[in-house]
Structure formats: structure tokens, C-alpha cells
C-alpha positions in Angstrom: 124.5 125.3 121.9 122.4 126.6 118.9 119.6 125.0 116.9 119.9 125.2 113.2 118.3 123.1 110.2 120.2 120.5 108.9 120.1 122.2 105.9 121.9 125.3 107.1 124.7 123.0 108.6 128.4 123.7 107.2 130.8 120.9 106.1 132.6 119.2 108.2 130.3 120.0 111.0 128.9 118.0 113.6 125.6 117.9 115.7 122.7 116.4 117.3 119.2 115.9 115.6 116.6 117.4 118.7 113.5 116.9 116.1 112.0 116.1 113.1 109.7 118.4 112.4 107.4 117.1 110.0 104.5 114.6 110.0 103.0 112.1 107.5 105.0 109.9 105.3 107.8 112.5 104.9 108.2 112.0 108.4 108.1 108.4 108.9 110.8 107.9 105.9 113.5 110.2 107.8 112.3 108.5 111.2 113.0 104.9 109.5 116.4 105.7 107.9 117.7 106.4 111.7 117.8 110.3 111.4 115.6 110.3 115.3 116.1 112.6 118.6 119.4 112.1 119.9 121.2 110.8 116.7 124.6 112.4 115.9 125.3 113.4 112.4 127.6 114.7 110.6 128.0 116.7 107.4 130.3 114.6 105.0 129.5 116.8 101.6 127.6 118.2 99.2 127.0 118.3 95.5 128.3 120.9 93.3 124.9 123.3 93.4 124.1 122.0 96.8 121.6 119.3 96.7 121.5 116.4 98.2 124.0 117.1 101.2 125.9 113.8 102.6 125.9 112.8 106.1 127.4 110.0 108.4 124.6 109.1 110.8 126.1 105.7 113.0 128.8 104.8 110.7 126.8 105.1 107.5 126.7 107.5 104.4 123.5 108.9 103.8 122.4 111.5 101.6 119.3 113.7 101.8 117.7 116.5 99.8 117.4 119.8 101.2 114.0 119.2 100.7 114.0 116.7 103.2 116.7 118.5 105.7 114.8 121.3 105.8 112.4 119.5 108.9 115.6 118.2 110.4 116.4 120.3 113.8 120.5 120.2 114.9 122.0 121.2 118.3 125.6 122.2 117.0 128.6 123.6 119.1 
């Protein structure tokens, strides 16, 4: 298995968030929208230049910055 940023995650491609790597309010906002240690995600889009990118995190859409992905760590396969 390898550890990538969300950010660098293809679509269409699946993984496993093993940490949030950020601290402060940044944090605690991607904490409380469910993106935690041991959630699976998945890679539903992205925008035409690339930003936001859209996930399905427990049977919701969600759609982040790469701003904000970029302190997001994946196990992928």
C-alpha cells in the first residue's frame, strides 16, 4: 500500500485517510466534516483547472480545495 496526499489522488480512485496532518481550525473543519483516520474516500471529480476535487466520504458528496487536501494523508492500492 502507498501513502499519497489526497491531492495527488487520481479519479476514480479509492483510499483510506491514515491522517490529517494539520492543526488549528483548518484541522478541526476537515475533522468535523467526517474526513478522520480510517474513513474511505473516494475521488468522484474535479473541476476543469483542478480545484476543488469531489469526493464520496460515507455515501456523501463533498468537495474540498487542494488547499485543504493538501494535509489529507491516503493509503491507496
Amino acid at each position: 500500500m502507498v501513502r499519497i496526499m489526497l491531492r495527488r489522488m487520481k479519479e476514480n480512485q479509492s483510499g483510506v485517510i491514515t491522517a490529517v496532518r494539520v492543526k488549528g481550525e483548518l484541522g478541526r473543519r476537515i475533522r468535523d466534516m467526517g474526513l478522520v483516520p480510517g474513513t474511505a474516500v473516494k475521488v468522484c471529480g474535479r473541476a476543469p483547472l483542478y480545484d476543488p476535487v469531489a469526493l464520496k466520504v460515507m455515501g456523501f458528496s463533498l468537495t474540498l480545495r487542494n488547499s485543504e487536501a493538501d494535509h489529507i494523508e491516503v493509503e491507496v492500492g
